[in-house]
C-alpha atoms as a printed R data frame, in Angstrom:
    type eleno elety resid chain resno       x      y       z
1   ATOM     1    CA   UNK     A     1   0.000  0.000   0.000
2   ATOM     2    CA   UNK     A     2   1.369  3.427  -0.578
3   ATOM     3    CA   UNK     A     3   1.305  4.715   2.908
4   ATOM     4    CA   UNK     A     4   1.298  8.644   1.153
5   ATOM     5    CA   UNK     A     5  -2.322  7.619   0.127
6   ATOM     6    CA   UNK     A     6  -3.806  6.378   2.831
7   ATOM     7    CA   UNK     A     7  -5.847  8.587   5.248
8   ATOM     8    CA   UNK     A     8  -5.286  9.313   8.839
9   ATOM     9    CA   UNK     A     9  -6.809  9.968  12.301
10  ATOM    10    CA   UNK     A    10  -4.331 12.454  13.284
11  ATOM    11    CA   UNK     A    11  -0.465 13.421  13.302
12  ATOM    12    CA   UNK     A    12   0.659 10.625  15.270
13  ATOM    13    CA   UNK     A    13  -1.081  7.878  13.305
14  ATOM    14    CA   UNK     A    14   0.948  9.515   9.793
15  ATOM    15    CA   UNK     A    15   3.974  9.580  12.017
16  ATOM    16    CA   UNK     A    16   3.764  5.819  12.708
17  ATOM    17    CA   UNK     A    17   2.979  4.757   9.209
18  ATOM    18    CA   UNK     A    18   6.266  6.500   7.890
19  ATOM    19    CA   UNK     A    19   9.500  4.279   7.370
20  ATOM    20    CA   UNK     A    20  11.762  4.714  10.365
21  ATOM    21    CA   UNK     A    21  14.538  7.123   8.876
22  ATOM    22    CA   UNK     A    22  11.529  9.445   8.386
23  ATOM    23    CA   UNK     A    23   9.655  9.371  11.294
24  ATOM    24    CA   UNK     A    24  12.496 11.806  13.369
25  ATOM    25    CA   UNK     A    25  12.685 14.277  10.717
26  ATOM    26    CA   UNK     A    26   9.236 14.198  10.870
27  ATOM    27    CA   UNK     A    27   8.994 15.008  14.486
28  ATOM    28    CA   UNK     A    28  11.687 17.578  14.047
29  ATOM    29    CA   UNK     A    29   9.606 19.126  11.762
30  ATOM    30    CA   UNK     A    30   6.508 18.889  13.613
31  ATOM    31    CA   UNK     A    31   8.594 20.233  16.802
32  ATOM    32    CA   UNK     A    32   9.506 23.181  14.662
33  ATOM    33    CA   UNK     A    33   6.487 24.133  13.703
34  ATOM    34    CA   UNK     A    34   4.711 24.428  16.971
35  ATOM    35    CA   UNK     A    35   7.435 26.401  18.256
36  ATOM    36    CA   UNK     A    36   7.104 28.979  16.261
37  ATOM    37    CA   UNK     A    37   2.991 28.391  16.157
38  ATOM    38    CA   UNK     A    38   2.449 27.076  19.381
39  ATOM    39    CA   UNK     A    39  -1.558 27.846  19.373
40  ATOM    40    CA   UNK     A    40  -1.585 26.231  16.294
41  ATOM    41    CA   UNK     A    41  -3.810 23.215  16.045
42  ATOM    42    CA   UNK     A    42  -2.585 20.332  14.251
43  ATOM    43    CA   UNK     A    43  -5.162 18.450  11.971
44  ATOM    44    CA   UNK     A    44  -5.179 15.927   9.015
45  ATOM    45    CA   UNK     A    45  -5.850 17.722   5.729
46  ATOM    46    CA   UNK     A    46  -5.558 16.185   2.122
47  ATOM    47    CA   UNK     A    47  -4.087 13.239   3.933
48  ATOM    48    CA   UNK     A    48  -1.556 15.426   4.993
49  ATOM    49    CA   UNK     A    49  -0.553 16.647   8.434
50  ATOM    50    CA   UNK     A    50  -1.252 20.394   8.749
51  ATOM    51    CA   UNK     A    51  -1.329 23.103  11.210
52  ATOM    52    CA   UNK     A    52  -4.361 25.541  11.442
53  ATOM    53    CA   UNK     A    53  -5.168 29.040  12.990
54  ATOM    54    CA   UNK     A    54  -7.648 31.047  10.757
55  ATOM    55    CA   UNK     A    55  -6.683 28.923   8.001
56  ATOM    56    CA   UNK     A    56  -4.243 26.179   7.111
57  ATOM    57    CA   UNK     A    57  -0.850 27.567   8.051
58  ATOM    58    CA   UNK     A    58   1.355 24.887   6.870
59  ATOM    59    CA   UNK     A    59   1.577 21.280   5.277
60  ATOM    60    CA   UNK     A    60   4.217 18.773   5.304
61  ATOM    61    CA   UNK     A    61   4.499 14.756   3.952
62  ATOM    62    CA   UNK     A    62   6.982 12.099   3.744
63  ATOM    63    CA   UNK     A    63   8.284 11.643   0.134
64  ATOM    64    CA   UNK     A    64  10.078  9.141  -1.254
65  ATOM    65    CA   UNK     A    65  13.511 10.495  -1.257
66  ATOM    66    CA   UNK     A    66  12.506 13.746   0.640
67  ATOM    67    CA   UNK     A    67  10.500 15.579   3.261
68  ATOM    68    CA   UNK     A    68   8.312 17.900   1.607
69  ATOM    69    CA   UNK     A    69   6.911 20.936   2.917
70  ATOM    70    CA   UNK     A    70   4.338 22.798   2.203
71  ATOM    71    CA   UNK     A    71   3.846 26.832   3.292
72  ATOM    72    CA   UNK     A    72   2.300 28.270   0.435
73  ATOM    73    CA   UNK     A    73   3.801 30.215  -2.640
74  ATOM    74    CA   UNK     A    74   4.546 33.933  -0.923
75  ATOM    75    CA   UNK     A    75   7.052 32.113   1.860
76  ATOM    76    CA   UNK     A    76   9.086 30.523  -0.850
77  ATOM    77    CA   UNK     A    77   9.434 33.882  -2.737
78  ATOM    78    CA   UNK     A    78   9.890 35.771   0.406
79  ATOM    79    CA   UNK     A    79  12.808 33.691   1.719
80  ATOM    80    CA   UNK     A    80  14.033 32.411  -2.208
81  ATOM    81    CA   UNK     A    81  18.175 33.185  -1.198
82  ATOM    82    CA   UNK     A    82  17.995 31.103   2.268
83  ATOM    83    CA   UNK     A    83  16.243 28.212   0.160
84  ATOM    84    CA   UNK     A    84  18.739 28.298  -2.490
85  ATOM    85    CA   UNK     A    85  19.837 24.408  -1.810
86  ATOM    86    CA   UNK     A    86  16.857 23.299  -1.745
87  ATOM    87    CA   UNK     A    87  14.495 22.144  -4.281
88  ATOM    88    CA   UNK     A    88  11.333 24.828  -4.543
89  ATOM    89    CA   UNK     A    89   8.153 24.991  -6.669
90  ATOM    90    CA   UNK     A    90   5.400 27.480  -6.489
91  ATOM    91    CA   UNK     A    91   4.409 25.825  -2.979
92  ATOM    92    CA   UNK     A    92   6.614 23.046  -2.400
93  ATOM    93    CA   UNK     A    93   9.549 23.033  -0.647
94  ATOM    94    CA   UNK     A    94  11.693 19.385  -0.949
95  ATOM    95    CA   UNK     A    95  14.146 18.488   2.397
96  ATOM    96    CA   UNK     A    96  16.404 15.843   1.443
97  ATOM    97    CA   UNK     A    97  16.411 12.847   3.644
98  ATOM    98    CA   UNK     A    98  20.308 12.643   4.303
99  ATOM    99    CA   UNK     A    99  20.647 16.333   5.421
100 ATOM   100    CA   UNK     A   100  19.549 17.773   8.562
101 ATOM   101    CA   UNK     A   101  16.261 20.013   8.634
102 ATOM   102    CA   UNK     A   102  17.436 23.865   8.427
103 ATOM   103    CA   UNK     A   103  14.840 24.529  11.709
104 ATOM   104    CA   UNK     A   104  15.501 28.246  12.541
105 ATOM   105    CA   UNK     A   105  14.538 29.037   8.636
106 ATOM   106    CA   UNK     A   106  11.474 26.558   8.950
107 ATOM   107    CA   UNK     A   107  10.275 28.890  12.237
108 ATOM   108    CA   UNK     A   108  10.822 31.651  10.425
109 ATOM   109    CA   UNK     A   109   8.822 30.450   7.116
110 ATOM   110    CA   UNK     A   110   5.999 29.581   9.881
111 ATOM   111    CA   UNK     A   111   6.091 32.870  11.804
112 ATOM   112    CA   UNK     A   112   5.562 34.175   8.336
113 ATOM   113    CA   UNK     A   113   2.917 32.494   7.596
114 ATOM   114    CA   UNK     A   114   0.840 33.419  10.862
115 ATOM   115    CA   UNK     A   115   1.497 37.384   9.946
116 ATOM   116    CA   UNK     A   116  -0.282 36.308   6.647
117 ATOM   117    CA   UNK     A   117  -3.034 34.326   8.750
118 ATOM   118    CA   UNK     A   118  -3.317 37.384  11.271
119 ATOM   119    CA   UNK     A   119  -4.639 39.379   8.171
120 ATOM   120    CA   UNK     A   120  -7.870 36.398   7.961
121 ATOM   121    CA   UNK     A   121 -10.767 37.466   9.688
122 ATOM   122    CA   UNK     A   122 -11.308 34.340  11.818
123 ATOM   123    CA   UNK     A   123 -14.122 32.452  10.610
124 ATOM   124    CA   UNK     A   124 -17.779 32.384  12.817
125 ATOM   125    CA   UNK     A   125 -19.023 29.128  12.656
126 ATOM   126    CA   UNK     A   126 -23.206 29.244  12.564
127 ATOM   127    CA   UNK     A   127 -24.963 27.356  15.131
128 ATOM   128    CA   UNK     A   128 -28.171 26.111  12.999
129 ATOM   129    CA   UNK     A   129 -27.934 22.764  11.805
130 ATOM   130    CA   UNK     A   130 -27.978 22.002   7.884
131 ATOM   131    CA   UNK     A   131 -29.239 19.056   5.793
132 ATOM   132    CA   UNK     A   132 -26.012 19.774   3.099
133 ATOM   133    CA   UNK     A   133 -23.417 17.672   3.293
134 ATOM   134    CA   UNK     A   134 -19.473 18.748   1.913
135 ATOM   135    CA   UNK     A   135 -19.352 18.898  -1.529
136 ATOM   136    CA   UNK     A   136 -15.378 17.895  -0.995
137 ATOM   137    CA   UNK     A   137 -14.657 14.162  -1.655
138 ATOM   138    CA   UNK     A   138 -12.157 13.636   1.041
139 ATOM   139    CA   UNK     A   139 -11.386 10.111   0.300
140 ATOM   140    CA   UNK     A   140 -10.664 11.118  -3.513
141 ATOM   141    CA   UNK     A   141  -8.594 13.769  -2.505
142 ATOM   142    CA   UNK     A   142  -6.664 12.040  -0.247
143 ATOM   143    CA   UNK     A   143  -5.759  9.843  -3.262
144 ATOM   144    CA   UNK     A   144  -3.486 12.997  -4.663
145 ATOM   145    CA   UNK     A   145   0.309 13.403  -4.513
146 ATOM   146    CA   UNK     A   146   1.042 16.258  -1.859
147 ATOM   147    CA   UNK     A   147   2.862 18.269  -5.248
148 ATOM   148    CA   UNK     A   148  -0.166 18.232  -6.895
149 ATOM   149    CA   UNK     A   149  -2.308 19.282  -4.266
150 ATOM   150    CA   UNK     A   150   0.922 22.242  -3.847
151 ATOM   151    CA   UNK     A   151   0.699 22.965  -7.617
152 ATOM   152    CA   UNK     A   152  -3.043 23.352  -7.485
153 ATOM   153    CA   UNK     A   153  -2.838 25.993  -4.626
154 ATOM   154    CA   UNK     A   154  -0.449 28.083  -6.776
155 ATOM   155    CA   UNK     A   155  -2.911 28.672  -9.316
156 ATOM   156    CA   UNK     A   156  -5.245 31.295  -9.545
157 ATOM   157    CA   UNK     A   157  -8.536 31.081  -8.177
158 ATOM   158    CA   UNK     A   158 -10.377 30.445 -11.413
159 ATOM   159    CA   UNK     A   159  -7.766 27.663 -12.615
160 ATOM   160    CA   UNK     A   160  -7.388 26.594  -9.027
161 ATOM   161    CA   UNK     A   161 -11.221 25.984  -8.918
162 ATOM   162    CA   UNK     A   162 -10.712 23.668 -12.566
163 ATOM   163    CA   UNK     A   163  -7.546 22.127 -11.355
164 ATOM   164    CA   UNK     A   164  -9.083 20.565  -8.248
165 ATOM   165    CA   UNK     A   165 -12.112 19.561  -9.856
166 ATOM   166    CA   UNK     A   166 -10.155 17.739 -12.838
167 ATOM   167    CA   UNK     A   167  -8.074 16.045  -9.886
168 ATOM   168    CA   UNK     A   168 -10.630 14.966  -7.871
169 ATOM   169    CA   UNK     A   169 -12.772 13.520 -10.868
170 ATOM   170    CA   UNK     A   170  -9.782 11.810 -12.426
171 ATOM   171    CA   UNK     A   171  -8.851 10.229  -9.063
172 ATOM   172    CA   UNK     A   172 -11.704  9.030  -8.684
173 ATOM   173    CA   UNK     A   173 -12.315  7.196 -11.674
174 ATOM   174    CA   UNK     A   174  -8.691  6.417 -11.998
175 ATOM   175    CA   UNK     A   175  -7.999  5.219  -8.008
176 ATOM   176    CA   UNK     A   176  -5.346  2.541  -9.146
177 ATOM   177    CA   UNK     A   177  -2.998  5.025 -11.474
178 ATOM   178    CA   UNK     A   178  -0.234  6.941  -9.693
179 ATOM   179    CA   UNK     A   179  -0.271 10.518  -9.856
180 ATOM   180    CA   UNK     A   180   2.943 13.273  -9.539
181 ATOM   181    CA   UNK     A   181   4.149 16.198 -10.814
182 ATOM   182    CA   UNK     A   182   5.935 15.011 -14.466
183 ATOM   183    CA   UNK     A   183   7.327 17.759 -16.665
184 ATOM   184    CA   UNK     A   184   6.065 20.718 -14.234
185 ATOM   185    CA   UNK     A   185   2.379 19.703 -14.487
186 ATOM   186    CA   UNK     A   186   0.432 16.965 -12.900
187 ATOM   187    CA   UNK     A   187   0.132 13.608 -14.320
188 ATOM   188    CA   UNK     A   188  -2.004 10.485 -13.547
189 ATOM   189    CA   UNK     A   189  -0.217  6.544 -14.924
190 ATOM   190    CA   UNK     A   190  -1.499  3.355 -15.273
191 ATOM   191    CA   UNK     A   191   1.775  0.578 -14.842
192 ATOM   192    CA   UNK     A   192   4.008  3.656 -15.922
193 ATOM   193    CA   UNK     A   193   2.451  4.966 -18.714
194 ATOM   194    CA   UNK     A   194   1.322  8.056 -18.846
195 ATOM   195    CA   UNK     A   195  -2.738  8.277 -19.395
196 ATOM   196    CA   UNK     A   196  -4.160 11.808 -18.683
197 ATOM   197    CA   UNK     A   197  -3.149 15.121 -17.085
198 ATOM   198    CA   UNK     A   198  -3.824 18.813 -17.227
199 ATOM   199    CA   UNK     A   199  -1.376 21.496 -17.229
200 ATOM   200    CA   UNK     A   200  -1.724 25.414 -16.631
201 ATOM   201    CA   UNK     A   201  -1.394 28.174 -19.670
202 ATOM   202    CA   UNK     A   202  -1.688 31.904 -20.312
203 ATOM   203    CA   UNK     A   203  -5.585 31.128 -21.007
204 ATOM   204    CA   UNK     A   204  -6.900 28.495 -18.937
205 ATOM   205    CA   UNK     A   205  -5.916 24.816 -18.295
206 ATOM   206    CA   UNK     A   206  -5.648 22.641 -20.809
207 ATOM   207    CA   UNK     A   207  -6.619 18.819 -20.236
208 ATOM   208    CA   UNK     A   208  -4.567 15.949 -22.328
209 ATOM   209    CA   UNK     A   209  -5.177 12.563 -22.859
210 ATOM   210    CA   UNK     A   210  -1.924 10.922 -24.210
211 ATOM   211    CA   UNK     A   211  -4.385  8.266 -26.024
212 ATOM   212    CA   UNK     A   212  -7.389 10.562 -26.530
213 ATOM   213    CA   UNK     A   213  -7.556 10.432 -30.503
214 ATOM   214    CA   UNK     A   214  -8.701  6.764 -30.271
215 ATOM   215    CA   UNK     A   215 -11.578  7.633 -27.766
216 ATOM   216    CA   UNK     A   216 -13.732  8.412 -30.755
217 ATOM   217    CA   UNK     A   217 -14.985 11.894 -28.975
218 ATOM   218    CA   UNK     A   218 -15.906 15.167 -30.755
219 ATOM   219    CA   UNK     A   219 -15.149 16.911 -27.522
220 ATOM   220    CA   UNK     A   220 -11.501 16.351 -27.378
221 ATOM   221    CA   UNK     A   221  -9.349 18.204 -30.434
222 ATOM   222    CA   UNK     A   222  -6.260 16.300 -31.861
223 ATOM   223    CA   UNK     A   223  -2.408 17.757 -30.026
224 ATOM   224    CA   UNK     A   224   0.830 16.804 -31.425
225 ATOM   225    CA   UNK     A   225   1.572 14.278 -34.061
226 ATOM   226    CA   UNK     A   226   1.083 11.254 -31.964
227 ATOM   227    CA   UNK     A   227  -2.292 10.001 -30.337
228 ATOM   228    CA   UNK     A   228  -2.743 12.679 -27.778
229 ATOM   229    CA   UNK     A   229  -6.014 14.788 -27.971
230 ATOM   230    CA   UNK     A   230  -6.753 17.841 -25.821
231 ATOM   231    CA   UNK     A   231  -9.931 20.167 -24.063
232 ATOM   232    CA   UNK     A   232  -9.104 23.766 -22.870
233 ATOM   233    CA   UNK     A   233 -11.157 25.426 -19.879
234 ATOM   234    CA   UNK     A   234 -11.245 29.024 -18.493
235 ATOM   235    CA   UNK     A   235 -14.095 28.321 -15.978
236 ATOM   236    CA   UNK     A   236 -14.813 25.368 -13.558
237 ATOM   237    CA   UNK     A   237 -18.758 26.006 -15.126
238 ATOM   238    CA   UNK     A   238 -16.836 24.630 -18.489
239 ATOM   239    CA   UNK     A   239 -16.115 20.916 -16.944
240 ATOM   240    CA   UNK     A   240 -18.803 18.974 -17.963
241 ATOM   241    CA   UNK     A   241 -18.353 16.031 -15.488
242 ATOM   242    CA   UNK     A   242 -20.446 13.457 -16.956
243 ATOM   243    CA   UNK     A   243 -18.273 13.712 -20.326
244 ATOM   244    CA   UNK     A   244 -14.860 13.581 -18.293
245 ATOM   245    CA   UNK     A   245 -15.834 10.517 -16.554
246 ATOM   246    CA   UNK     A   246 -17.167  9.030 -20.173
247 ATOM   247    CA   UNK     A   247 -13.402  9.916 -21.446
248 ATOM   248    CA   UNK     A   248 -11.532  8.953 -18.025
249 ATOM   249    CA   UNK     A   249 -13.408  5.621 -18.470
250 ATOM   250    CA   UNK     A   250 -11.704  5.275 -22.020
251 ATOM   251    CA   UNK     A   251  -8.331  6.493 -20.688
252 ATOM   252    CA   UNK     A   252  -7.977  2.980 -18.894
253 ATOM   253    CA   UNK     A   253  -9.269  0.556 -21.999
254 ATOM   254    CA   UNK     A   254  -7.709  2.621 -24.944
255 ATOM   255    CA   UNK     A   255  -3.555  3.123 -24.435
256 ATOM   256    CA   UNK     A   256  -0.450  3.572 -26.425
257 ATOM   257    CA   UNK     A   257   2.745  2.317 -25.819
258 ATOM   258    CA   UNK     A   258   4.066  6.145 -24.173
259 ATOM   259    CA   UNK     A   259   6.410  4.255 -21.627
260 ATOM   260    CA   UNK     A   260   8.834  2.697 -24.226
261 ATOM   261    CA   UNK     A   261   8.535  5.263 -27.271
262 ATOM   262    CA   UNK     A   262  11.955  6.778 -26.590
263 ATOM   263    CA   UNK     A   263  13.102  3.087 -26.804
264 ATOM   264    CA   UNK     A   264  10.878  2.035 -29.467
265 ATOM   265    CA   UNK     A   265  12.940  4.910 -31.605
266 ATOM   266    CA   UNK     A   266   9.389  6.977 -31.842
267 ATOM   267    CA   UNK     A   267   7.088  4.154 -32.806
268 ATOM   268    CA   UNK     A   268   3.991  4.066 -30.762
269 ATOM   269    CA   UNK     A   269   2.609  1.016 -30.352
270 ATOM   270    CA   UNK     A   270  -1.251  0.004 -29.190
271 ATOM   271    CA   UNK     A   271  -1.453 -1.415 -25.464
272 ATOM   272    CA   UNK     A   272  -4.992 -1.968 -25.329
């Protein structure tokens, strides 16, 4: 099972899943943080132990080769020349495993983020009860690497809103492929090849299926000179759900050989 996906109770639960030469860095980290945010209250959020005031203040998750953290893009700009060694993205910081966790600069990034929380109004919970229940599949969303749920939170609200939507949905029809960040933009693959993603540009976000011309749908137009076929959005009102699921359904029974096409010299071969 990959213990990344799974959900948890609480902090100590994620701790105790984690392979041993991760579970101290973890608690370093952990330490750090509620140091420097010590009304903070710690919580499980996108399968992910966080740390809450008005809002989330941080994030962090084992990796495979790495501890990553999570603070939010304006932190990473803010303090870009102390995290020089380290790998960034918009809201991902990486900690390699066989170095030792640079704590006074995590305090700092925290402290940071609770001047930016300071600035939320805190949030009045209403006392009348409510028949709706959370549009927000947290089981699906749970299923997501931690630097695509960090890549999503970078975007603007409008792309954000699409980017989480196309996420959840293709998790959730997809709950066996494994998802990551591949060539700056996230990507969901079936036994390593890749099968469908969606990536940010000046316009919207543009959805691809690597295998999409063979699905036989008007909806998607033709990218590139292989198989892959494409649908742009500018507004989460643009996702028609009922035709993503009817294409993420024929992502899984129509492939092409993508995995071993720099082998195969550029010759893409049917999979199934």
């Amino acid at each position: 099972m990959n213990k990344s996906n799974s959900v948890f109770n609480n902090i100590d639960a994620y701790h105790a899943a984690q392979d041993a030469d991760k579970i101290s860095l973890l608690s370093q980290l952990r330490s750090a943080i509620l140091q420097a945010a010590p009304k903070a209250v710690e919580t499980i959020s996108y399968g992910m132990p966080a740390f809450k005031q008005n809002k989330i203040l941080v994030y962090y998750a084992a990796g495979k080769n790495h501890i990553g953290f999570y603070p939010t893009p304006k932190p990473i700009v803010h303090f870009a020349k102390e995290l020089t060694g380290y790998k960034t993205s918009k809201g991902a910081i990486q900690f390699p495993l066989d170095k030792p966790l640079p704590l006074a600069l995590i305090k700092k990034i925290v402290r940071f983020r609770m001047e930016e929380d300071s600035l939320v109004a805190p949030v009045i919970k209403k006392t009348a009860t409510t028949n709706k229940k959370p549009t927000t599949n947290k089981k699906e969303t749970a299923r997501l690497s931690p630097d695509i749920i960090a890549y999503n939170k970078a975007l603007s609200k409008a792309d954000k809103d699409i980017g989480e939507l196309l996420a959840t949905t293709i998790s959730g029809q997809l709950p066996t492929a494994e998802n990551k960040i591949w060539h700056a933009h996230p990507v969901w693959f079936l036994d390593g090849n890749p099968i469908v993603g969606y990536s940010k540009l000046k316009d919207g976000v543009r959805l691809l299926f690597w295998s999409g011309q063979s699905f036989d749908e008007p909806g998607l137009e033709k990218e590139g000179k292989f198989k892959a076929a494409e649908k742009r959005y500018t507004n989460k009102s643009e996702v028609n759900t009922k035709e993503l699921v009817r294409w993420l359904k024929k992502s899984a029974k129509i492939q092409w050989d993508y995995k071993n096409i720099v082998k195969k010299k550029g010759q893409l071969d049917r999979l199934v």
